[in-house]
DSSP file (Angstrom, degrees, kcal/mol; ACC not computed):
  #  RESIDUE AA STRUCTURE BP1 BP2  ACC     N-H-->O    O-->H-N    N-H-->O    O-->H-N    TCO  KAPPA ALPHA  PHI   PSI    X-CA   Y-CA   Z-CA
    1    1 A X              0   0    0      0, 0.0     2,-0.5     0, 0.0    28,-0.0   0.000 360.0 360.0 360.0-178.4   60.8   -7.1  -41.7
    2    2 A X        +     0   0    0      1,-0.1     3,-0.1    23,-0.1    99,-0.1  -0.859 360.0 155.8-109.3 152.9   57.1   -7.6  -40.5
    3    3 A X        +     0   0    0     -2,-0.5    29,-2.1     1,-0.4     2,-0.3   0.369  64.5  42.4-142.8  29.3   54.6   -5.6  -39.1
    4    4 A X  E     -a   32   0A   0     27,-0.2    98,-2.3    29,-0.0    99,-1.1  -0.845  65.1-162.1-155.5 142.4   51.8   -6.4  -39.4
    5    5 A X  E     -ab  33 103A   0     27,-1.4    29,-2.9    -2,-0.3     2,-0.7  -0.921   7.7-153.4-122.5 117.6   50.8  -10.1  -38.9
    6    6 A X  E     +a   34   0A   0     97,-1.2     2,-1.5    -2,-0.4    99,-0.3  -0.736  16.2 177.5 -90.2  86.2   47.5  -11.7  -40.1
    7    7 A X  E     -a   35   0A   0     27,-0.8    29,-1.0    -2,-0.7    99,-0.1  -0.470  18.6-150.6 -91.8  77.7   46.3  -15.2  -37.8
    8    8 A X  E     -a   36   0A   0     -2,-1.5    99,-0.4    27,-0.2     2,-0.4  -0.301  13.0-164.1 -33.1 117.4   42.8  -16.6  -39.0
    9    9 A X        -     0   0    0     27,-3.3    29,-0.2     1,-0.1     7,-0.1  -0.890  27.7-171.9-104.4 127.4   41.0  -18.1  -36.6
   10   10 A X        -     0   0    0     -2,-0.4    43,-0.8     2,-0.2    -1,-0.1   0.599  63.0-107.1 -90.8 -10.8   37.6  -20.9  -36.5
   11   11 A X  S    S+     0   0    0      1,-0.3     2,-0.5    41,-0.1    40,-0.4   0.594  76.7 142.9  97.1  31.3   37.4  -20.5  -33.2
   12   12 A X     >  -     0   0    0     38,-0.1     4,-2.1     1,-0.1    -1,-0.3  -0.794  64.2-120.4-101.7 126.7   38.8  -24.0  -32.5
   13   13 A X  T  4 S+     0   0    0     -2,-0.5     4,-0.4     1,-0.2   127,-0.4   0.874 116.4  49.1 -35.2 -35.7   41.4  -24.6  -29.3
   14   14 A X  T >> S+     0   0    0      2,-0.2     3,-1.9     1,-0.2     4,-0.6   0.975 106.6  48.9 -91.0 -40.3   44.1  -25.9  -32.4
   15   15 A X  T 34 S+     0   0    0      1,-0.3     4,-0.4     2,-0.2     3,-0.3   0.765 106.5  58.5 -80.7  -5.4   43.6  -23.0  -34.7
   16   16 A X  T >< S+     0   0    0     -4,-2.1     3,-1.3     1,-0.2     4,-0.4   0.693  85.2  80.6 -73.9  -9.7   44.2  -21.2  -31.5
   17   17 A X  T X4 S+     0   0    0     -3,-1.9     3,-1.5    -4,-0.4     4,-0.4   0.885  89.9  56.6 -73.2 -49.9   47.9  -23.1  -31.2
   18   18 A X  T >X S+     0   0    0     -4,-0.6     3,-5.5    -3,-0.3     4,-3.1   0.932  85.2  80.6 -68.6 -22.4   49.2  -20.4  -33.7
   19   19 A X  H <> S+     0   0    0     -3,-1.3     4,-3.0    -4,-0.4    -1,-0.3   0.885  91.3  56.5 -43.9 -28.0   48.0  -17.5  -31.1
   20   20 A X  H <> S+     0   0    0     -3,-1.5     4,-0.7    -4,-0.4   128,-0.2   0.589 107.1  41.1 -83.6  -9.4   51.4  -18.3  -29.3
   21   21 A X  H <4 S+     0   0    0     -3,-5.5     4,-0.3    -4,-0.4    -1,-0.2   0.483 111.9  56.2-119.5 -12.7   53.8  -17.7  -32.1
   22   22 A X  H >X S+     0   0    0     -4,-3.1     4,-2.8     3,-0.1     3,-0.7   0.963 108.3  53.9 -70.3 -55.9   51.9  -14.4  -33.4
   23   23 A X  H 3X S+     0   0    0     -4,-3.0     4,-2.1     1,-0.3     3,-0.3   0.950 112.2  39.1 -57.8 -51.0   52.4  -13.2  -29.7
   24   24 A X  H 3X S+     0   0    0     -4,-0.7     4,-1.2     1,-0.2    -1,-0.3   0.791 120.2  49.8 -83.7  12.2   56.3  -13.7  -29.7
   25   25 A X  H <> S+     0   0    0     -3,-0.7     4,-1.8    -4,-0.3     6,-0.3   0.910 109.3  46.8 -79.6 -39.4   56.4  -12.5  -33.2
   26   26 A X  H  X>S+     0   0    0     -4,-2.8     5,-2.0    -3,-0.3     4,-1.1   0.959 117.3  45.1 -58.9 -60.8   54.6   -9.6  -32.8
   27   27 A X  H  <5S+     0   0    0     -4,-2.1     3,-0.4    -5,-0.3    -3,-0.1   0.881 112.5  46.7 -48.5 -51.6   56.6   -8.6  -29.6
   28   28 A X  H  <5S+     0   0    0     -4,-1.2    -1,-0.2    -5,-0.3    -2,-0.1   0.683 126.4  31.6 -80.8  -8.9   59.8   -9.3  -30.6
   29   29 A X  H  <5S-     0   0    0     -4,-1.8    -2,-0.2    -3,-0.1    -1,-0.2   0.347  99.9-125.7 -99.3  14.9   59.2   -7.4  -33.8
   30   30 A X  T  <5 +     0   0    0     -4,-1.1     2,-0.3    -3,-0.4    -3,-0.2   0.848  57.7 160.1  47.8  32.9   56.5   -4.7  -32.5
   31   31 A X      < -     0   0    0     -5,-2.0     2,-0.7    -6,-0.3    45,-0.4  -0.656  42.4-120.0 -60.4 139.7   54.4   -6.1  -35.3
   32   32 A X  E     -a    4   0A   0    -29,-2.1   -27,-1.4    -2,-0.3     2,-0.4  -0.790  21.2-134.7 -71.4 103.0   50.7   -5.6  -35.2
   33   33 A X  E     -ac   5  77A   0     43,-1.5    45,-1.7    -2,-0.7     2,-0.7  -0.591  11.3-160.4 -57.5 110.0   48.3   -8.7  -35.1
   34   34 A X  E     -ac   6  78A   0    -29,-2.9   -27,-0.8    -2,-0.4     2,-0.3  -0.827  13.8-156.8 -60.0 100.1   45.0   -9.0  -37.6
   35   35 A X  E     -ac   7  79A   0     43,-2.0    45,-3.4    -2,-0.7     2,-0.4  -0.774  18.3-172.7 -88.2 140.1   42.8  -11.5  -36.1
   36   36 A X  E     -ac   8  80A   0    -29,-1.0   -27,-3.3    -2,-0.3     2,-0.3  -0.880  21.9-177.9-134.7 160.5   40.5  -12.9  -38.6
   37   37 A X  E     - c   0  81A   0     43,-0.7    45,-0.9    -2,-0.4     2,-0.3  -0.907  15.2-151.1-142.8 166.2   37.7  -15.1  -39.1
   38   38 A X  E     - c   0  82A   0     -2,-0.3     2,-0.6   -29,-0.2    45,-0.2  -0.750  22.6-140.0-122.3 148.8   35.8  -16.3  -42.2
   39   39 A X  E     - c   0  83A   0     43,-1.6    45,-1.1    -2,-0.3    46,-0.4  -0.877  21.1-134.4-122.9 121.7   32.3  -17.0  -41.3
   40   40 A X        -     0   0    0     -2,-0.6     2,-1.2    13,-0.3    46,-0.1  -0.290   4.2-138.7 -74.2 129.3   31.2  -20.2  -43.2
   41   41 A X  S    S+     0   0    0     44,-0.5    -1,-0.1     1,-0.2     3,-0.0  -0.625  97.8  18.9 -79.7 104.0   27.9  -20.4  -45.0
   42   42 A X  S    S-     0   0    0     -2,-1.2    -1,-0.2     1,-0.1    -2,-0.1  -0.095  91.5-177.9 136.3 -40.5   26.8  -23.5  -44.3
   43   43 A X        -     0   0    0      1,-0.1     2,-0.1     2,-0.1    -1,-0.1   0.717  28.3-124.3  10.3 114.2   28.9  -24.3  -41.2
   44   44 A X        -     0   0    0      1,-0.1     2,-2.6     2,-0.1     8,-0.2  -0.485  26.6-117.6 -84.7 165.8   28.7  -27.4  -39.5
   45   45 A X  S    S+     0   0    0     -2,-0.1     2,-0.3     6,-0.1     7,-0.2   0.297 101.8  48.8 -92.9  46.9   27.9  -26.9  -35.6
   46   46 A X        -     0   0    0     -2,-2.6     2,-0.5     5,-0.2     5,-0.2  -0.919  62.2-175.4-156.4 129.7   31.2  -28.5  -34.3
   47   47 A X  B >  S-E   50   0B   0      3,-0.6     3,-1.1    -2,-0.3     2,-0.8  -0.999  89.4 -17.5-130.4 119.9   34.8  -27.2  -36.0
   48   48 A X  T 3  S-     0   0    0     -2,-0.5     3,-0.1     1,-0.2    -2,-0.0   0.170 128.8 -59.2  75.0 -33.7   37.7  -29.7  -34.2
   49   49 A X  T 3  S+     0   0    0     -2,-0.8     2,-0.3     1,-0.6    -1,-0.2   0.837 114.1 117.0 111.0  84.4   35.0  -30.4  -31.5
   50   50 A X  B <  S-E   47   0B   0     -3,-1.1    -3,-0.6    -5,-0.0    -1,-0.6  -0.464  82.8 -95.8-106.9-179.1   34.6  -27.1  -30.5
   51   51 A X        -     0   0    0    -40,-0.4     2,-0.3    -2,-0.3    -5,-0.2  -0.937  49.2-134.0-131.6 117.4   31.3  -25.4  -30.9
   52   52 A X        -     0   0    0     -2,-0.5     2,-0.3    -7,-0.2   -41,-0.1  -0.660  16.8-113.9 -96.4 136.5   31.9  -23.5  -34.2
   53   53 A X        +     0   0    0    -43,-0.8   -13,-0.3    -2,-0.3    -1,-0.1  -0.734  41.5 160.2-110.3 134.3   30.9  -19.9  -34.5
   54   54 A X        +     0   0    0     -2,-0.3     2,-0.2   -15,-0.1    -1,-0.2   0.632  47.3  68.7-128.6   1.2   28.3  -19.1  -36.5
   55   55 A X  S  > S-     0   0    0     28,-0.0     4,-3.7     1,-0.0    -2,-0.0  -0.678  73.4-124.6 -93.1 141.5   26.9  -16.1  -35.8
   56   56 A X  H  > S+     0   0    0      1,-0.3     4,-2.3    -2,-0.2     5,-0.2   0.888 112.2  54.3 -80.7 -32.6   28.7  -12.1  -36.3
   57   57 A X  H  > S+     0   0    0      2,-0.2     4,-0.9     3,-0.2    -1,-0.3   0.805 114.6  41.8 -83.3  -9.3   28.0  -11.1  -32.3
   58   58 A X  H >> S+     0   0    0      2,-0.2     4,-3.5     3,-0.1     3,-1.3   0.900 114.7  50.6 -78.8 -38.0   30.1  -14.5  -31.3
   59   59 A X  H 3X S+     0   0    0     -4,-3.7     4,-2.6     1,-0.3    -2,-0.2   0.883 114.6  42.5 -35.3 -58.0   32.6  -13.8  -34.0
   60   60 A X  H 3X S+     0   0    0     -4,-2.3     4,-0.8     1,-0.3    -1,-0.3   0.650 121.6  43.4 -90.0 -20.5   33.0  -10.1  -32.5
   61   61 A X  H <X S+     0   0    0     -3,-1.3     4,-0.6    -4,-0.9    -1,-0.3   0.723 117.8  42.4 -85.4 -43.1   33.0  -11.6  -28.9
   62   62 A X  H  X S+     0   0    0     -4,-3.5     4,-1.8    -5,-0.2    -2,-0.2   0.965 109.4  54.8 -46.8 -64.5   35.3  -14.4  -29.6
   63   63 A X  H  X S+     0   0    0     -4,-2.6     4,-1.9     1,-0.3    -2,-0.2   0.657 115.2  51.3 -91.0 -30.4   38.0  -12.1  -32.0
   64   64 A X  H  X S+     0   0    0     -4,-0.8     4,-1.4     2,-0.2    -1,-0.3   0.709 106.2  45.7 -60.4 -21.3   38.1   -9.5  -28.4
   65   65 A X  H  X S+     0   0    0     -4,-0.6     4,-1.0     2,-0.2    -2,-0.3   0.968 117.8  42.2 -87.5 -39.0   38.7  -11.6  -26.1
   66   66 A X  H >X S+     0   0    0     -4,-1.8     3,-5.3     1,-0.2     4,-1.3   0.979 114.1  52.6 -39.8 -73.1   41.5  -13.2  -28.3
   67   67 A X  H 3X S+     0   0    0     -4,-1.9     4,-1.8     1,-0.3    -1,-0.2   0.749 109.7  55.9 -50.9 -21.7   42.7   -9.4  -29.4
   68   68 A X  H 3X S+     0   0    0     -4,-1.4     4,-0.9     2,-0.1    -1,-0.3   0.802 104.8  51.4 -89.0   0.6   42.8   -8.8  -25.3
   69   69 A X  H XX S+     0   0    0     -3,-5.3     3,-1.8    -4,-1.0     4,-1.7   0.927 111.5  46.1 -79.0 -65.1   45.1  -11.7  -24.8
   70   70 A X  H >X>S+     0   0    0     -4,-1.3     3,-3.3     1,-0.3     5,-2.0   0.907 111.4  48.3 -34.0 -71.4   47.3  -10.5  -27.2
   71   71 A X  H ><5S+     0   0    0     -4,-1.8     3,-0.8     1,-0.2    -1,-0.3   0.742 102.3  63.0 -33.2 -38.6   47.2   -7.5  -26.1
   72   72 A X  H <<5S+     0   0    0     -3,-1.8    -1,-0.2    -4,-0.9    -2,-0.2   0.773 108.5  47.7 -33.8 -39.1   47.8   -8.8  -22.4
   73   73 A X  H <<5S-     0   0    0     -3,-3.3    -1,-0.3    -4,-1.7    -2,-0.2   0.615 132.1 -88.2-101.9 -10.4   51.1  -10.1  -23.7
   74   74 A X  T <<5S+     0   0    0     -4,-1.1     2,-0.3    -3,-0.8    -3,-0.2   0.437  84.4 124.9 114.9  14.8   52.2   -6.6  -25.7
   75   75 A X      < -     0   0    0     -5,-2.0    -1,-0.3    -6,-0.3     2,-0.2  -0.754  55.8-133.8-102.6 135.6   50.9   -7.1  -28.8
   76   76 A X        -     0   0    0    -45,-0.4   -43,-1.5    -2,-0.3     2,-0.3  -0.579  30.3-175.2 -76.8 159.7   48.6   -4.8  -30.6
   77   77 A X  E     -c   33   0A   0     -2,-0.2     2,-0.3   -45,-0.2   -43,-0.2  -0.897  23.7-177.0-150.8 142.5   45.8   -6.2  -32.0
   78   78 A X  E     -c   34   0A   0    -45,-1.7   -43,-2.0    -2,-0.3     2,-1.0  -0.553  23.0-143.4-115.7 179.4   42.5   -5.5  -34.5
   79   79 A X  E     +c   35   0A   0     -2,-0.3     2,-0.3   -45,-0.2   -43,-0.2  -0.883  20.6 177.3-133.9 133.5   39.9   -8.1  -35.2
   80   80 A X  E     -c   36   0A   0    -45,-3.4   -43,-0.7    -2,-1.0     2,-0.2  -0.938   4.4-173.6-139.4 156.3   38.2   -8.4  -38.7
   81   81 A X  E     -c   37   0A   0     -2,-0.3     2,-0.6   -45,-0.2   -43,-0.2  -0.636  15.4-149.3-170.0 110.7   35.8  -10.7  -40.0
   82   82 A X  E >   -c   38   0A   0    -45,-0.9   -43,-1.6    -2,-0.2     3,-0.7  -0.770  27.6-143.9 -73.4  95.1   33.9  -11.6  -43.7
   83   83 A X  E 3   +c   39   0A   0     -2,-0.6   -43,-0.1   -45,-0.2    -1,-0.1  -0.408  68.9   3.5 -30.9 119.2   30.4  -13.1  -43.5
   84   84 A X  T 3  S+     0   0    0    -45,-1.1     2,-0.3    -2,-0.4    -1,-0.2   0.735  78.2 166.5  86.3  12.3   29.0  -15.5  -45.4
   85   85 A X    <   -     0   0    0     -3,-0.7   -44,-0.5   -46,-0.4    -1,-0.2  -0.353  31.0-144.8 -87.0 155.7   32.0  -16.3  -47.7
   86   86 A X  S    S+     0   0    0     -2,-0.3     2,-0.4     1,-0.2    -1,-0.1   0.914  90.6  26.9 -80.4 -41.6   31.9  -19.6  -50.1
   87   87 A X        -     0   0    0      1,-0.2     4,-0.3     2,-0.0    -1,-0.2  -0.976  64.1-170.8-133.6 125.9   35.7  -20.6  -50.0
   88   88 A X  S >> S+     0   0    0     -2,-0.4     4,-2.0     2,-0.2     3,-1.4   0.853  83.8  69.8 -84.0 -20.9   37.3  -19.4  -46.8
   89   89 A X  H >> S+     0   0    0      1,-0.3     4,-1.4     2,-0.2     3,-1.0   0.989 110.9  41.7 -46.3 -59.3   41.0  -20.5  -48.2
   90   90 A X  H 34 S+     0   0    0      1,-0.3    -1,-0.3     2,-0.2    -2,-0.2   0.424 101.9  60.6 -33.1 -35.9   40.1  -17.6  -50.3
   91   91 A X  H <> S+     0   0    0     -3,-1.4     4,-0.9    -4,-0.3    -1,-0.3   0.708 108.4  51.5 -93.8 -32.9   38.6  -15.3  -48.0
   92   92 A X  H << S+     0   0    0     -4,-2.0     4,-0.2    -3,-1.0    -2,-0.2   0.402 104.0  46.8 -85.4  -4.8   41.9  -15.3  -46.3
   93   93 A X  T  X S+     0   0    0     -4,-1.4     4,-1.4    -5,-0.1    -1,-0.2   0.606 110.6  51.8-101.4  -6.9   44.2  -14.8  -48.4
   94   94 A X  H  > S+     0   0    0     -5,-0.3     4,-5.6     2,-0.2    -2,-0.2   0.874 108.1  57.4 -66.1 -28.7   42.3  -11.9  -49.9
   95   95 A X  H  X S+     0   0    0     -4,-0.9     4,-1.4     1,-0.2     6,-0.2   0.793 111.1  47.4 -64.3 -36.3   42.1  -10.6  -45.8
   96   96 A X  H  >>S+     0   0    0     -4,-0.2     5,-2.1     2,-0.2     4,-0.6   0.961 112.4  41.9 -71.5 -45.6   46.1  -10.7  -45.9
   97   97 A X  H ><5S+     0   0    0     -4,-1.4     3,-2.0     1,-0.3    -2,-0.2   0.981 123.3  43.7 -80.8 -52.5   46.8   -9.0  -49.0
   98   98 A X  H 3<5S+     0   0    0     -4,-5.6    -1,-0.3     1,-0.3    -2,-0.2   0.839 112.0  48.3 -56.0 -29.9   43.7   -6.3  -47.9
   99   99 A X  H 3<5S-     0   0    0     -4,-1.4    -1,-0.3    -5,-0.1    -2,-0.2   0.534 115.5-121.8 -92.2 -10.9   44.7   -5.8  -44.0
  100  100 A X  T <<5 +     0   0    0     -3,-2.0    -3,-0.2    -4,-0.6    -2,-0.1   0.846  51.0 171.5  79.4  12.1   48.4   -5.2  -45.6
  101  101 A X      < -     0   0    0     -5,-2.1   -96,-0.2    -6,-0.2     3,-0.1  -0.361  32.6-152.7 -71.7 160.2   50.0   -8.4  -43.4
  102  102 A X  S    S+     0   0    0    -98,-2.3    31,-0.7     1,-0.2     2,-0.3   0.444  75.0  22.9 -70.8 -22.4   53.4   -9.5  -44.1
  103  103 A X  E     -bd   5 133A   0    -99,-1.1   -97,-1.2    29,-0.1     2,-0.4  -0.945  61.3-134.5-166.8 151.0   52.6  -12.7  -43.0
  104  104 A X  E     - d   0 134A   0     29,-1.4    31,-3.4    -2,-0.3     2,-0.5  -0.751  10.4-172.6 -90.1 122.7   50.2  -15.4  -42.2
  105  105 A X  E     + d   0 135A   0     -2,-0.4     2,-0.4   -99,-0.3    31,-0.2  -0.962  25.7 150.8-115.9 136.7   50.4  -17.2  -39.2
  106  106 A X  E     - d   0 136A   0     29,-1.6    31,-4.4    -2,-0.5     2,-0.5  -0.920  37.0-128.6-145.5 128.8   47.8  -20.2  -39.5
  107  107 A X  E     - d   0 137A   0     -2,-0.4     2,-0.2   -99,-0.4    31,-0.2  -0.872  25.5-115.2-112.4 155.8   47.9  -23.6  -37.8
  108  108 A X        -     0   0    0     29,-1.7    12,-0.3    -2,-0.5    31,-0.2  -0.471  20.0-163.3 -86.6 167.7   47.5  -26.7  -39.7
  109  109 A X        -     0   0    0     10,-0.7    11,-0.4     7,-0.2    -1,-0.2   0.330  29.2-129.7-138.7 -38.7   44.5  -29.1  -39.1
  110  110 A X        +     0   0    0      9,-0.3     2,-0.3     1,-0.2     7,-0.1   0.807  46.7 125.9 120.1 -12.6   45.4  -31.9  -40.5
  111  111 A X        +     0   0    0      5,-0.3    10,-0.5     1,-0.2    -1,-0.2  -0.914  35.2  25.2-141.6 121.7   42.9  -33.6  -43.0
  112  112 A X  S    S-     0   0    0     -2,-0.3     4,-0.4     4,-0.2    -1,-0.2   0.885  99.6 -15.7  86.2 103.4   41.7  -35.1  -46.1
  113  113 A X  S  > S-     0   0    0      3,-0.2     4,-3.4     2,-0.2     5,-0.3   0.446  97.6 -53.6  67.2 178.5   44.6  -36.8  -48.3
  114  114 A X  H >> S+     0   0    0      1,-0.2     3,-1.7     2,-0.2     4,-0.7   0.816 138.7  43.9 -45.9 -69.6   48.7  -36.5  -48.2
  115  115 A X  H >>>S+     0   0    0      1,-0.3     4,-2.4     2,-0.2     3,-1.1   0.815 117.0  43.2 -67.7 -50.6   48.7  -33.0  -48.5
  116  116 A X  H 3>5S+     0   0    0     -4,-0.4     4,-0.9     1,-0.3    -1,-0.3   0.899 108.9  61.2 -52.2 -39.7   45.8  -32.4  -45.9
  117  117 A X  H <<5S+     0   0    0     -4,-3.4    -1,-0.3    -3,-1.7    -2,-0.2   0.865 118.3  27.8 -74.2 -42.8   47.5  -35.0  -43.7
  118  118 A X  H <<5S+     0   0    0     -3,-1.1    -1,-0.2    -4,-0.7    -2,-0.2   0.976 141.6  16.4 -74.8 -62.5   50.6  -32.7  -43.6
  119  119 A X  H  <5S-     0   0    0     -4,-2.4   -10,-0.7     1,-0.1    -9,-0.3   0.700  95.3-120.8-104.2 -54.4   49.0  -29.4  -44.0
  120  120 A X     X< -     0   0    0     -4,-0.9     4,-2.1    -5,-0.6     5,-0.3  -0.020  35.9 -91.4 105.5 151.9   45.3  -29.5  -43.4
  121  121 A X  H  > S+     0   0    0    -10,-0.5     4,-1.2     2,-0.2    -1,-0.1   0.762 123.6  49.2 -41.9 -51.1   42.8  -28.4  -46.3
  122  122 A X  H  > S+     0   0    0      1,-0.1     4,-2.1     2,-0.1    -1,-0.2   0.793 114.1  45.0 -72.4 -44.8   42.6  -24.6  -45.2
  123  123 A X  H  > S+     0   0    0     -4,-0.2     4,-1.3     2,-0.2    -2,-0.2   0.898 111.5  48.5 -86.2 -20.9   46.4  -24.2  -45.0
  124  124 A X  H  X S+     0   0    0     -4,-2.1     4,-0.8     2,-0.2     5,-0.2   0.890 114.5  49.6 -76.6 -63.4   47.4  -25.9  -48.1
  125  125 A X  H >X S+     0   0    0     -4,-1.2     4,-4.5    -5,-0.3     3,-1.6   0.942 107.5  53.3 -30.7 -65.5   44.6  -23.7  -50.0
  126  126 A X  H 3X S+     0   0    0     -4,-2.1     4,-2.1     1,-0.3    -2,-0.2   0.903 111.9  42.4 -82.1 -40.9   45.7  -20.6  -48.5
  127  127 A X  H 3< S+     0   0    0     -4,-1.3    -1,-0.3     2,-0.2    -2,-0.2   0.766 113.6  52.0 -55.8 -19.7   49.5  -21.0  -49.6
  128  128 A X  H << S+     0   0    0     -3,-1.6    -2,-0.2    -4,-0.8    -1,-0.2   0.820 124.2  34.6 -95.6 -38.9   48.4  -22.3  -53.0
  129  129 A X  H  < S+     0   0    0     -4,-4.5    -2,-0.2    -5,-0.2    -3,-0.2   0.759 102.6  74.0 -65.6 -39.9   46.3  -19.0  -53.0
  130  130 A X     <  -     0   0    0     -4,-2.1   -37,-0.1     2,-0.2     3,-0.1   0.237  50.7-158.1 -81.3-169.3   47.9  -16.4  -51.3
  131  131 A X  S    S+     0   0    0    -38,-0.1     2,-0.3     2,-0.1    -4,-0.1   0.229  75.7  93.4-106.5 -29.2   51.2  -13.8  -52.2
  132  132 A X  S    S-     0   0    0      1,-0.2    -2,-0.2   -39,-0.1   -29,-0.1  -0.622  92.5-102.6-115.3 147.3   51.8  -13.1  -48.4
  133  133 A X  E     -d  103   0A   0    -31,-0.7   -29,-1.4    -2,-0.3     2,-0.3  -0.037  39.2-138.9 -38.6 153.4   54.7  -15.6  -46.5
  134  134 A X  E     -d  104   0A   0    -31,-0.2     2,-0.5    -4,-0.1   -29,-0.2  -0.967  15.1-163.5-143.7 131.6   52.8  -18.4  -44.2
  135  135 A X  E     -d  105   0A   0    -31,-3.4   -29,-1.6    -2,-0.3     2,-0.4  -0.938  15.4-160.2-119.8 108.6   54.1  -19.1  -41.3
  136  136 A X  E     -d  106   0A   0     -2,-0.5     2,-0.3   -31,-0.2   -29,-0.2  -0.695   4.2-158.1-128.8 142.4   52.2  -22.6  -40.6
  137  137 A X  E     -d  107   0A   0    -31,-4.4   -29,-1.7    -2,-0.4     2,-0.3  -0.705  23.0-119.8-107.1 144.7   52.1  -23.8  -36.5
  138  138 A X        -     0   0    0     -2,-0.3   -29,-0.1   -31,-0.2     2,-0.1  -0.826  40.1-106.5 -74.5 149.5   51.6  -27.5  -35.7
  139  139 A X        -     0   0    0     -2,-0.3     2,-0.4   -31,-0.2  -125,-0.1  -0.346  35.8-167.6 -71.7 158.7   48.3  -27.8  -33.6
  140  140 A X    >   -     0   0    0   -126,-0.4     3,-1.5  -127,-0.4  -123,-0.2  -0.996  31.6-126.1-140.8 138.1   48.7  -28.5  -29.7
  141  141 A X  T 3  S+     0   0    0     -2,-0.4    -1,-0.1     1,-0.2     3,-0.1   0.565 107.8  69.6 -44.3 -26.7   45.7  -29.5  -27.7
  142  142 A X  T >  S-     0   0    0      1,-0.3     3,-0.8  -128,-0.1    -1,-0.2   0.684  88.3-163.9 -57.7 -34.7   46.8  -26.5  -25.4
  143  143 A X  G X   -     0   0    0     -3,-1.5     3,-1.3     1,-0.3    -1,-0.3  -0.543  69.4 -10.3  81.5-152.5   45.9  -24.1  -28.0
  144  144 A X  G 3  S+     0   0    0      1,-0.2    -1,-0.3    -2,-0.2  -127,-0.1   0.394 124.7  75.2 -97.8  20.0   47.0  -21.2  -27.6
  145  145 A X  G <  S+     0   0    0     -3,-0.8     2,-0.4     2,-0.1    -1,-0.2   0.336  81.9 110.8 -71.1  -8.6   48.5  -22.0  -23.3
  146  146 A X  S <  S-     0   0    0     -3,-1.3     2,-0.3    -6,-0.1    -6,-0.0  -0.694  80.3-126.9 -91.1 132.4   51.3  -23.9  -25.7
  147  147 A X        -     0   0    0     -2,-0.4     2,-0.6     2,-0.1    -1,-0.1  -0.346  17.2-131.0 -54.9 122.6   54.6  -22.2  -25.5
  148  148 A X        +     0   0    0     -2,-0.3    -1,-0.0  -128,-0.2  -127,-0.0  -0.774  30.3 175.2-102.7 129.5   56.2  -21.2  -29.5
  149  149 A X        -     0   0    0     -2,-0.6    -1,-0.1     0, 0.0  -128,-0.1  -0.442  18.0-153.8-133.3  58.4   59.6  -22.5  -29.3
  150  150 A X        +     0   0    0      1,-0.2     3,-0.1  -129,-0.0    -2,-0.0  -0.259  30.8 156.1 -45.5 109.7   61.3  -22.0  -33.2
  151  151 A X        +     0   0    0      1,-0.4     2,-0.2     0, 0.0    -1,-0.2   0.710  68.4   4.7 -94.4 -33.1   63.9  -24.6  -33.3
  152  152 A X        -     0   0    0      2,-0.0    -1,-0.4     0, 0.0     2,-0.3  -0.895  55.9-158.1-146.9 151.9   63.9  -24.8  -37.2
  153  153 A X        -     0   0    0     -2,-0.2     2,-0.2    -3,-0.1   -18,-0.0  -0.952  13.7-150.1-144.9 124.2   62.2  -22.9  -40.3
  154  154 A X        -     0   0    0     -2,-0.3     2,-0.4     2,-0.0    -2,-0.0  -0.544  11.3-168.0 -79.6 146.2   61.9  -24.9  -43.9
  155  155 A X        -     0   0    0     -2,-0.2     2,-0.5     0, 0.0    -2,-0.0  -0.935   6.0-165.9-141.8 120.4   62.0  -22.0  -46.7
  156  156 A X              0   0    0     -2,-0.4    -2,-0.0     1,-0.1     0, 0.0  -0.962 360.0 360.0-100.2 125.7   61.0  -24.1  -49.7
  157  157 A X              0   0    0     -2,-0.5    -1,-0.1     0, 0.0     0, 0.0   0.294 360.0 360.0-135.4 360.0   61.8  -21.9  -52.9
């Protein structure tokens, strides 16, 4: 089963879309949430058109107030975060394997060619990359206010 659940964050209202299926995963399995961020060198100043954090005291300000929502809702949660790393696909699946998750939950973005279109750039990467199950959210403009409602789950093997 899981317990301990890794979500990567950019600090965008859509990558927040996944916050809503880590909290009822976490609850209804007493899993523990990792909230993560990568912080990109080079970082342009708008992720999603949000105001993209680039600095380690928004990261650590950001990744508590998420971890007290969670919490809010019954979940534990810790907050982690890499500076300065070159491929964040990369940086996050290394963050799953280290933090121990069973599984990634990540929303897609959306972008750049068929696969991006489906998947988004970051999540595509991070399955191509990873070991750890990916549990991949559609984005909602609500963010993470959107209700997670599993009607169906694809297992591609």
């Amino acid at each position: 089963m899981f317990s301990r659940l890794l979500v990567p964050l950019d600090g965008s209202r859509l990558a927040e879309s996944a916050l809503s299926a880590a909290a009822e995963v976490g609850r209804r399995l007493g899993a523990g949430v990792t909230l993560y961020h990568a912080l990109e060198r080079g970082a342009p100043p708008t992720v999603h058109g949000d105001r993209h954090l680039t600095l380690p005291v928004e990261v650590e300000a950001y990744l508590s107030g998420v971890a007290a929502w969670l919490e809010e809702r019954g979940v534990t949660a810790a907050a982690r975060f890499d500076a300065d790393p070159g491929d964040v696909a990369s940086h996050i699946a290394a963050a799953a394997a280290r933090e121990g998750a069973d599984l990634v939950i990540l929303c897609t973005h959306g972008s750049g060619g068929l696969r991006g279109l489906l998947y988004g750039r970051v999540a595509q990467q991070v399955l191509q990359r990873g070991t750890v199950p990916v549990l991949l959210v559609t984005p909602s403009p609500a963010g993470r206010a959107q209700t997670f409602l599993c009607r169906k789950i694809l297992v591609p093997l």
